[in-house]
Phi, psi and omega in degrees: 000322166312315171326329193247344193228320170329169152258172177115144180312141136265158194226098179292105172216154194293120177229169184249137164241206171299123176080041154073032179260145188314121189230184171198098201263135199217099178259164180164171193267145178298170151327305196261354164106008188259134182305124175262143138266124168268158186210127163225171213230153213244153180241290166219213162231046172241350186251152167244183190221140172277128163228040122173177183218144191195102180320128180281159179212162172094211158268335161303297178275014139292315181296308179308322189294320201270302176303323182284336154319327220253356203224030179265000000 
């Protein structure tokens, strides 16, 4: 939940979940600095539902690291 409530930049971006439904993965950082994927589900439209978490890796926190460059 910090991640999401916290300070510090989040980086929003539209993803597909199982059977094509519409998500939204919200990356940003714990507190200690370490990169989260939040990935929520639209309820209506001001509520969301969390439906996983996931430390970034990879070509996602090489991509992510590269946006936060870019936003600084």
């Amino acid at each position: 939940m910090r991640v999401l409530t916290g300070p510090g930049r989040r980086w929003p971006r539209p993803v597909r979940g199982t059977g094509g439904l519409p998500a939204l993965m919200i990356i940003g950082r714990t507190g200690a600095g370490q990169p989260l994927a939040v990935v929520v589900r639209p309820l209506s439209q001001w509520d969301q539902q969390v439906v996983g978490v996931r430390p970034v890796t990879g070509r996602l926190l090489a991509q992510f690291e590269q946006w936060e460059a870019d936003h600084d």
